[in-house]
N, C-alpha and C positions, 0 to 999 in steps of 0.2 A: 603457489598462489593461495591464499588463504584469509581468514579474519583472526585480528590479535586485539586485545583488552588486556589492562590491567588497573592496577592500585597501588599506588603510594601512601603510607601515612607520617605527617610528619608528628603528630602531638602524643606520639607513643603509645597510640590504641593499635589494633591488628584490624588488616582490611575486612572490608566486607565482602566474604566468599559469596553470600547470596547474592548480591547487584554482581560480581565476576560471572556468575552463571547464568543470572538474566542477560547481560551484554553479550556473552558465549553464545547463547543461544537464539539470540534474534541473527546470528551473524550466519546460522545455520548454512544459507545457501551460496556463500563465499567459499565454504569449504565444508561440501557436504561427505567427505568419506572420513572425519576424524573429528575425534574432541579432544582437548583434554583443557585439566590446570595444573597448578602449582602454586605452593605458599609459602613463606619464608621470613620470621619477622614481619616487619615492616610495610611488606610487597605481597601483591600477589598477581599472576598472570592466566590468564585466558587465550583458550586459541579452539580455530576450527580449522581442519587442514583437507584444502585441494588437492589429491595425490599428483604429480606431475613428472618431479625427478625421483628417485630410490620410493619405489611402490610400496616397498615393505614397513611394516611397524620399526625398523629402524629410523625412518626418519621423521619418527613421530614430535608432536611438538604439545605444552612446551619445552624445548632441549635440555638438558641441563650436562653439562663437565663435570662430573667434581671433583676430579683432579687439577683441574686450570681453575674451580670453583665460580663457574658459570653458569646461568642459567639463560634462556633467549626462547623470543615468542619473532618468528619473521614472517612478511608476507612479500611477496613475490617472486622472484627468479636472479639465478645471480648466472649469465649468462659466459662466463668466464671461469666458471667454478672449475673445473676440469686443471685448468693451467694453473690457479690459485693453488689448489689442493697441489700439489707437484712439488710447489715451491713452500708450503707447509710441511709436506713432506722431508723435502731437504735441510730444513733445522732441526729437525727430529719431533714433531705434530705426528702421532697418530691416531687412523679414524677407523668411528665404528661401524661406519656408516658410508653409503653413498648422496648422502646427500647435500644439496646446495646450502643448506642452515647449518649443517654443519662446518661449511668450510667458513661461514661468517663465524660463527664462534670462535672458531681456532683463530682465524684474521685478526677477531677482536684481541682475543690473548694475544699473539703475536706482537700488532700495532696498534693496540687499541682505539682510540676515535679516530684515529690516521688511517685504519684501516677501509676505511671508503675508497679511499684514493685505491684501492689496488682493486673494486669489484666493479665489473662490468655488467650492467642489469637495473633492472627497476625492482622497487622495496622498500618497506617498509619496516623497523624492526623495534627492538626495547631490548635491551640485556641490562642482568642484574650483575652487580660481581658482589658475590656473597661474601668475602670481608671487610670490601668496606662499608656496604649498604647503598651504596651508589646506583643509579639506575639512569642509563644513557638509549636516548631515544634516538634517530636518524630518519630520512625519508634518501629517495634517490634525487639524483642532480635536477632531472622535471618533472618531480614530483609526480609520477606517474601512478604510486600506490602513493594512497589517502593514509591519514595520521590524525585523528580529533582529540583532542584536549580540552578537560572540565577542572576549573581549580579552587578552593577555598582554602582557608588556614590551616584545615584539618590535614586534606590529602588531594592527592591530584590524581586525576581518572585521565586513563587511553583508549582509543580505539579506532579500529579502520572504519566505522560509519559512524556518526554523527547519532543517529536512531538509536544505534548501540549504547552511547552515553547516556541516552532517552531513558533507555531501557533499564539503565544501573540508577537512575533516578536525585534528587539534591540538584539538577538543571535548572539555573536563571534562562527561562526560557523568553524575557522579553525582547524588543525590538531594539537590534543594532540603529543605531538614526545616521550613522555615518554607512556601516552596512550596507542598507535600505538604499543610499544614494546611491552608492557603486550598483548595487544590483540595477536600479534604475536608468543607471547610467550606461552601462558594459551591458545590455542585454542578458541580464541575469547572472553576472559575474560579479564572484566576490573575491578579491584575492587574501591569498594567507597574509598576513593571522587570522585575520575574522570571517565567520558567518554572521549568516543574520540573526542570528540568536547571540544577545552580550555574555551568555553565559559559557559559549565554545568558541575554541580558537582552534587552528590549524599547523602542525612544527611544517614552519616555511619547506619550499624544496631546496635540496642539497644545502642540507643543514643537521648539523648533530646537536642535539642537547642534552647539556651534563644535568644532570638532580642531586645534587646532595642531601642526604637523610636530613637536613635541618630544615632542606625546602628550598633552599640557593639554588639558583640555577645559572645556567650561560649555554649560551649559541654558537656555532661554531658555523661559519658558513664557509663550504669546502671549495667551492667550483663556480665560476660565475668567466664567461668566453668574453673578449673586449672588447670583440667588434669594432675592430680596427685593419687597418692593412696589413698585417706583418707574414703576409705569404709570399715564399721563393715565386710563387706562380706567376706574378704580377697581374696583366688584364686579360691574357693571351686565353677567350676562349675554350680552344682546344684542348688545354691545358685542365685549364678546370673543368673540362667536361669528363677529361679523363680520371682525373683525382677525385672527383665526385661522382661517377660510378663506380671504380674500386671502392670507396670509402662505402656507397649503397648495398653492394657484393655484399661486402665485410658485415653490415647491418644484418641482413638479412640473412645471413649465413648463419649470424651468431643467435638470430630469431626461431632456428628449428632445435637450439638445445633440448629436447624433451625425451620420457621415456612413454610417452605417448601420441596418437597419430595427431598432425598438425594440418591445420587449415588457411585457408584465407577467407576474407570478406570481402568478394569482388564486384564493385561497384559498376564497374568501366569506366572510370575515370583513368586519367595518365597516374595518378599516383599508385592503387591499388594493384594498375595493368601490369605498373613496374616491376612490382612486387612478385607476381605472378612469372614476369618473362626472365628474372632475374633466381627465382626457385627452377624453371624449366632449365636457364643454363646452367646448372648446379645437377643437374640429371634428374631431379624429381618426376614421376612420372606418376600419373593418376592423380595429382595434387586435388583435394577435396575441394572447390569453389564455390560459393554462397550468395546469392543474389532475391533481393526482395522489393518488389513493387506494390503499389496501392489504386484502387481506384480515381481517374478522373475525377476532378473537382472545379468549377468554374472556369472548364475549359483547360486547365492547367495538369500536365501528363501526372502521373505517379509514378515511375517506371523509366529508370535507363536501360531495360533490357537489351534492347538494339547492342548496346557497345558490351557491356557484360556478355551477350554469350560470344560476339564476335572474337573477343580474347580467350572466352572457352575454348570456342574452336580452333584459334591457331594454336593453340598450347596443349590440346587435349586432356581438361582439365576432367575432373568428374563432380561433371557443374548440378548447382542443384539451385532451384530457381523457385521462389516461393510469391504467389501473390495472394494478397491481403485486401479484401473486401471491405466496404465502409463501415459498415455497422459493426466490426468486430472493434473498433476504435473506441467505443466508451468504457467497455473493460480493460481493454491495451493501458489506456491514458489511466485508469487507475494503478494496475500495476506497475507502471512505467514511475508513475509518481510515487507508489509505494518502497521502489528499491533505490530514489534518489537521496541521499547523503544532505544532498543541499535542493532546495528550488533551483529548477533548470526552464529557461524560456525555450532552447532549439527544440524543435518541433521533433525534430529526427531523433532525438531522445527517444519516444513512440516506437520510434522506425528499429531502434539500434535494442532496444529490449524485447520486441516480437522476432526479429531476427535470431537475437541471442537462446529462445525459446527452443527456436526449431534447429540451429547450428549444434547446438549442446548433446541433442540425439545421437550427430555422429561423430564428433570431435570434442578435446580437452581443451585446446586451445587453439587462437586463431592470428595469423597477423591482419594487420589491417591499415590504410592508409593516412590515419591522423596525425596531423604537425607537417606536413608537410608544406602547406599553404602558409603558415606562419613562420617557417622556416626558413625559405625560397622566396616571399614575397609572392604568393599566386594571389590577394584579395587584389579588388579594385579599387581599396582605398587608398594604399599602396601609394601608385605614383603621384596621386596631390599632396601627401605627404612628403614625399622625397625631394619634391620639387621646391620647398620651403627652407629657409635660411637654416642654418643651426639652432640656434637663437631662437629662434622663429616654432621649435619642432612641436614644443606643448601644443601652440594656439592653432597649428595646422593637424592637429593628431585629435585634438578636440572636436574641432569641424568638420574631419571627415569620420572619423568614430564612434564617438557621443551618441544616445539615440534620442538626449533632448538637453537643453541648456538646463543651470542651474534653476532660473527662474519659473519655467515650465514645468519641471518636476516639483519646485517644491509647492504650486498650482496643486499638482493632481493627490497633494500629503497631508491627513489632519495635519493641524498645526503640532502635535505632540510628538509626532514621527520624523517631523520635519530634522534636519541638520542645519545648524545653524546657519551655516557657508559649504562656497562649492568646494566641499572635501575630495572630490572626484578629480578636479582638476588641479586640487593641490597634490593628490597624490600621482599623480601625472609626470607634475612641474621635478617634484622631486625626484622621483626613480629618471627624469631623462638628463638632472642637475648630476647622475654619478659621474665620476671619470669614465674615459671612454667613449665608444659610439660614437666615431668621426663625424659622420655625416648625421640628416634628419631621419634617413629612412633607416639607418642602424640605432637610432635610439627607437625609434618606432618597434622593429624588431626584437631588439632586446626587451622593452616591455611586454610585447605582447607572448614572445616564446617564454619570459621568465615570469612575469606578474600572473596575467590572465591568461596563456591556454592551459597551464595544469587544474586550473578554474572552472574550463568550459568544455572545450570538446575531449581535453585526457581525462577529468572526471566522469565527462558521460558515458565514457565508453568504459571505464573500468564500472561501475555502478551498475548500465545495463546488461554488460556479460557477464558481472561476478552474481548478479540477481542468478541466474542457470547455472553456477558451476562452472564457467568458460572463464578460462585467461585468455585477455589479448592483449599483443606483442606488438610494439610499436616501433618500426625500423628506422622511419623517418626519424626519431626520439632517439636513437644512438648519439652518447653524448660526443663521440667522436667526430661523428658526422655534423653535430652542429657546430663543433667547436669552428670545423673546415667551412661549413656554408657562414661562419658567423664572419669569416675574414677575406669573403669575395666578395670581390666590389660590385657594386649596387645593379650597377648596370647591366651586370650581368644575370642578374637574380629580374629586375623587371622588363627585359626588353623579348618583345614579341609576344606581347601580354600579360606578361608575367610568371616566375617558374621554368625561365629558358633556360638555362643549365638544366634543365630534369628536361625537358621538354626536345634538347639534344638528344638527349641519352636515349628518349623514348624512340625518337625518327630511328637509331641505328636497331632497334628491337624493339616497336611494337607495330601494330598495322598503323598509316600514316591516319585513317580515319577518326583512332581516339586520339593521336596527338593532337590533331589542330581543331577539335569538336570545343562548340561553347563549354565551358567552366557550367559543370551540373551540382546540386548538393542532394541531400538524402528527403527529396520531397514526400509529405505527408500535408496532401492537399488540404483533407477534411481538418485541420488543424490550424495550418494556415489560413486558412478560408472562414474561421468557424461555421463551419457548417454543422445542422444538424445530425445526430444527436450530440457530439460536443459542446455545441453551445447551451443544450440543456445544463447540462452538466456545471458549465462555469455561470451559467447565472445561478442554480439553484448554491454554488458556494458563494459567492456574493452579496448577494439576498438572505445568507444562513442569520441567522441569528447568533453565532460566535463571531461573524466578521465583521458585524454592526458592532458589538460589543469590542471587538478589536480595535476597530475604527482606525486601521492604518492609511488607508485612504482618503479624500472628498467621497463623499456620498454622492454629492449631486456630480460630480466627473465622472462617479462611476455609473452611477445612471446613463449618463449621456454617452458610454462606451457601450454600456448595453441595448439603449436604444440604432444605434446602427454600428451592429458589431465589424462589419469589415473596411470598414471607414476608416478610421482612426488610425494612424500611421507612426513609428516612431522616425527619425530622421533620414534611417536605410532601410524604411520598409516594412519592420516588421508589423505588427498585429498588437497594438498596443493592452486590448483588451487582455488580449493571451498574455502579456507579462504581469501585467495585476493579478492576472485569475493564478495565475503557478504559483504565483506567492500561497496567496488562502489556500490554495485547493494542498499546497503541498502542506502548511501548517494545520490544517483538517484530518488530513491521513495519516499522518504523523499524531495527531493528539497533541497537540499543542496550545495551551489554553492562554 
């Protein structure tokens, strides 16, 4: 796990090593046990490196062959590497090294851009191949590690945070106006290609792209599940309850690859619990477990302790339980904002980087229970959706998703910020127009595990643990695993609230008390509640004299948010005021003018 940058030049100048080193160097806490670069013509690469697999300065990066005439900057974990390396082995690949970047290198030589198809793992990468000048970028199947791209005629910039681009400097940093609406729309989601900034884009998930030295480029999208019926299993149940915990084993099996001690982040939810009861039947014994609660706010808990240590205790975990007082929240919410890549509205963002603060003290990496909800169908919104025609999936996926119609939002937008039309819902119309996704709740699905969660909560989570040096490992996110939950019919994913295949699995191996417990998320009252000193905080960005000057808002809307802050509602609830204020307050901390 790591931070990667680089440069391309197309117009026959040589990169600029100084912005490689400023980008290098904001990326510091991605991967704080290594530096390095490299230059080469045309190119030059950037990297900070997490030690995780081969400890040693052998698996320093960025790598370079020069015998296969390679070079490569990678970030994340290739969870398969062991078996890969074997079968490298067998054509006659030899290595220097034990490490996972290297077995992509050789893969690459091997199969070149095909070689995705053989790595199991989340990553991010860039290799150069030094005779032709070529330079091929990649992300994994759910875009689990982040990938930003900054482009002009000259040269084209990379890197694993968005601030890191910031950092190398040449950024159009004005307002996406289609962006803006998705962000408005998706509760702060923006899907790849774009941010909210016109001037960076995002290399899609599970997608390679080629770069030719002239500056040509092309996409190559490797993986995408059909979400159709085509399993031997048919509806039977049992069946899939069984194929889909082997298939969860196997996830999470292949989640302790490290040569470092591993954790979990255990919430007490059924998702996390699984996680937990599924390392215990693997023999793990002392498994490190992580739990953090906040003060009471408007009546409203902070805190699932209750079911987190419950599972502590049947598992005998060596649980470590943190709670978090209110007033530590106005410094949280800065840093929290300071390590975000993009504007983030979930609240639990807060929750998921003060966590990551104190987990990092005693572990390298963690698993943890994201994707699963989007996976499995565990939201609420779920079954009004399903329950609508084919035909019919946009304008029901709209109305139960949406956090305001097109008319609404474009209300609370200077008119300069505004989008023309509702882009949101044509980008909608179109990702559920692909082939595929029989039904409404599988086009539902497919958009949300492809478009928008490598967007929302697998951003947040890598963002706030790579802010400490922490990887986390997402089991539910085995692409194998989705490919299988992607071809079980519906009704087996929503029925008994939703998540009953998983929710099976949990009655045979967890206490029956978190299986059938209301559906909790990661509360951080003082946030959702704006409570003070929070809401100090977002009125004084508000009221700034850069966000007057920015003027992506109505003024008087925004006034009227501030004058009663916990009023204002988007159409599932959240805190409307909080998704305005993430914007500025994130474009504030960021420097963004």
């Amino acid at each position: 796990m790591c931070g990667l940058s680089g440069e391309v030049r197309f117009d026959g100048g040589r990169p600029d090593l100084a912005a490689i080193e400023r980008m290098t160097d904001v990326m510091e806490p991605r991967g704080p046990d290594g530096r390095g670069a490299w230059s080469q013509g045309a190119v030059a690469l950037g990297h900070r490196r997490l030690k995780i697999i081969d400890l040693s300065e052998r698996g320093a990066q960025p790598m370079t062959d020069a015998r296969l005439g390679l070079t490569a900057v990678f970030n994340g974990c290739v969870y398969n590497h062991r078996e890969v390396r074997r079968r490298l082995e067998g054509v006659g690949h030899r290595f220097f090294s034990d490490s996972d970047t290297e077995v992509f290198v050789k893969a690459y030589a091997e199969w070149g851009r095909e070689c995705v198809d053989h790595l199991v793992g989340m990553f991010a990468f860039a290799v150069v191949e030094h005779h032709t000048g070529r330079v091929v970028l990649g992300r994994d199947r759910l875009g689990i590690k982040p990938l930003y791209v900054t482009q002009d005629a000259a040269r084209l910039r990379f890197a694993s945070t968005l601030p890191a681009l910031l950092a190398g400097g040449g950024v159009d940093t004005s307002i996406d106006p289609v962006a803006l609406h998705q962000y408005m729309s998706w509760h702060g989601t923006v899907p790849a290609p774009r941010t909210v900034l016109a001037g960076v884009r995002k290399v899609p998930p599970a997608t390679v792209r080629v770069i030719e030295p002239d500056g040509t480029q092309q996409d190559h999208c490797y993986w995408q599940p059909s979400y159709t019926r085509h399993s031997a299993l048919g509806a039977d149940p049992a069946l899939w309850r069984e194929a889909v915990h082997e298939a969860l084993r196997t996830a999470v099996r292949r989640r302790t690859v490290a040569d470092v001690p591993v954790g979990v982040l255990l919430s007490g939810g059924l998702d996390s619990s699984l996680i937990v009861a599924l390392l215990a039947e693997e023999g793990q014994e002392g498994l490190p477990t992580f739990a953090m609660g906040f003060e009471s706010e408007n009546g409203e808990d902070g805190d699932e302790f209750h079911y987190s240590d419950l599972v502590a205790r049947t598992f005998s975990t060596d649980h470590h339980q943190f709670m978090i007082p209110s007033d530590r929240l106005p410094a949280a919410l800065e840093g929290a904002i300071g390590a975000m890549s993009e504007p983030m509205v979930s609240h639990d963002a807060v929750a998921f980087h003060m966590l990551s603060e104190q987990v990092a003290k005693d572990v390298k990496v963690v698993l943890c229970g994201q994707g699963a909800d989007e996976v499995f169908a565990g939201y609420h919104w779920y079954p009004p959706i399903a329950s609508a025609a084919r035909e019919d999936a946009p304008a029901a996926y709209a109305d139960a998703y949406f956090d305001r119609t097109h008319g609404d939002l474009t209300a609370m937008l200077h008119a300069g910020t505004a989008a023309a039309r509702d882009v949101s819902t044509d980008f909608v119309r179109a990702h559920m127009a692909a082939p595929g996704a029989e039904t409404s709740l599988d086009a539902a699905l497919r958009m949300d595990v492809h478009a928008l969660m490598p967007d929302d909560p697998v951003k947040r989570v890598d963002n706030m643990t790579m802010a400490w040096g922490l990887e986390a490992r997402v089991p539910f996110l085995d692409h194998e695993l989705v490919e299988l939950a992607a071809a079980c019919p519906p009704e087996l994913k929503l029925a008994r609230g939703g998540k009953a295949v998983l929710k099976d699995i949990g009655r045979e191996i967890l206490p029956p008390e978190v299986v059938d417990r209301p559906k909790g998320y990661f509360p951080v009252p003082g946030v959702r509640h704006m409570a003070e000193p929070v809401l100090a905080r977002v009125r004084d960005a508000l009221t700034a004299p850069e966000a007057r000057r920015r003027g992506i808002f109505d003024q008087r809307h925004v006034a009227r948010l501030l004058a009663e802050p916990d009023r204002h509602r988007a159409k599932r609830g959240a805190n409307t005021l909080w998704q305005v204020a993430s914007l500025e307050l994130w474009l504030q901390v960021h420097g963004v003018h």
